[in-house]
Structure formats: C-alpha cells, structure tokens
C-alpha positions, 0 to 999 in steps of 0.5 A: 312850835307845836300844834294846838292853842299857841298864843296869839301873836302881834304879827297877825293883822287885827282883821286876820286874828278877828276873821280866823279866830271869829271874832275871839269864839276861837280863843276860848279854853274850852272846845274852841270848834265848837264855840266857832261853830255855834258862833256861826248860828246866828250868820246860818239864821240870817242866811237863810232869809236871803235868796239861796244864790245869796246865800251860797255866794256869802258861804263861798266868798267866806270860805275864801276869806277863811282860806286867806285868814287862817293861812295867815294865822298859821304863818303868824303863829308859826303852826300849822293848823292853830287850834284857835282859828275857827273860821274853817268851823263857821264855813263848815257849819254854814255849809252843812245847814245851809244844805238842809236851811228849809228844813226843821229847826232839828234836822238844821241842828242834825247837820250841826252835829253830824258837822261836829262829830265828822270835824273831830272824827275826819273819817277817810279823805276829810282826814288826808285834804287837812294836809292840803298845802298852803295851810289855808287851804288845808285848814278849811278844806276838811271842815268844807267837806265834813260840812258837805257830808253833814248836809248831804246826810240831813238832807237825805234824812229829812226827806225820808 
C-alpha cells in the first residue's frame, strides 16, 4: 500500500484511531495537518492557563502517547506514515506555541505557521529523523523538531 490517505481500517483500536487521527481532524479531505494543527488551538489555549511544568509535562506525556497511536496506526493500516494520523500536527504545534505561550496572540499564531510551513518543508534533519524507526517515532519526531524550530524562532522575534 502506498502512503497517503488509505482507508481507516478496523484493525486499529477505537482509542488508536481517535488519538492519532485527533478525534477525526485527521480524516479530513482537505489539508488534514493542518485541520490537526488547528485542532490543537483549543489544548494550547488551555495549556496555557496551567503552570509551565504543567504544561510541559501534558505536551510531553502527548507525545508519548502520539509515539504509540501513530505506531499502531501505521501497523493498522499497513503504511508507513498515514496521512490521516495528526497527533504528530497537535504535538508539533503545541510545542512550537507553548514555546512563545506568554507571548501576543501574533507571535503564538507566527510559531503556528513557521510549524506548518517547516512540517511540509522538513528543512535538513527534520526531513532524515521522519525515517526514524519504529514508525511511531519516525512519525512525530519531524513534527517535535519543527515544533522546536518554529518556537525557538518566535521566540527570538518576539523578544527583539
């Protein structure tokens, strides 16, 4: 099977298919990354009332949780990186906001979109960890370091 938007299959549990495609943003005909990563506005919002460690401690414990859904997806569907799974999108923008959550509402929505832009670009090492193995880790591992670059860039902008 081919990579890309192959049917959702039974053999994923109802929690695999739920967390990896977050909650059906992932099912979404049309730019289903980004459906994910605007589904992950409303969890930066609430993160960012709570305590950072708080904070980072949710973004960590989802990523983990994305390692383990989109590794089961992919072995559910037989592809190796399903273009229906998301859950790396909600880590990689909740990372790249979180790293600027005190910041304007704008520079919050820069990180956003530097995320997205270096997600599809997948400059240099984002583009080689992608191929990371087991699946799970390959699949979020360029979305948790274009989250970093995102954030580590709207930071240094906001505070010039």
């Amino acid at each position: 099977m081919t990579e890309g938007a192959a049917p959702l299959r039974p053999k994923a549990s109802l929690a695999v298919r739920a967390l990896s495609t977050w909650f059906g943003c992932g099912v979404s005909k049309l730019a289903p990354g980004t459906v994910g990563s605007f589904g992950a506005i409303p969890v930066h919002l609430g993160l960012r009332l709570l305590p950072l460690p708080v904070h980072l401690a949710a973004v960590v414990g989802l990523t983990a949780v994305g390692v383990w859904s989109s590794n089961e997806m992919s072995k559910a569907m037989g592809v190796e990186d399903p273009q229906c799974v998301v859950i790396d999108e909600v880590a990689g923008t909740l990372i790249a906001m979180g790293m600027v959550r005190n910041s304007s509402i704008g520079v919050q929505l820069l990180a956003l979109g530097l995320f997205r832009l270096f997600d599809i670009w997948k400059p240099s090492v984002i583009d080689t960890v992608q191929h990371a193995k087991p699946e799970g880790v390959g699949i979020m591992a360029d979305d948790v370091l274009a989250g970093i670059l995102a954030g580590a860039i709207s930071f240094a902008i906001a505070r010039v």
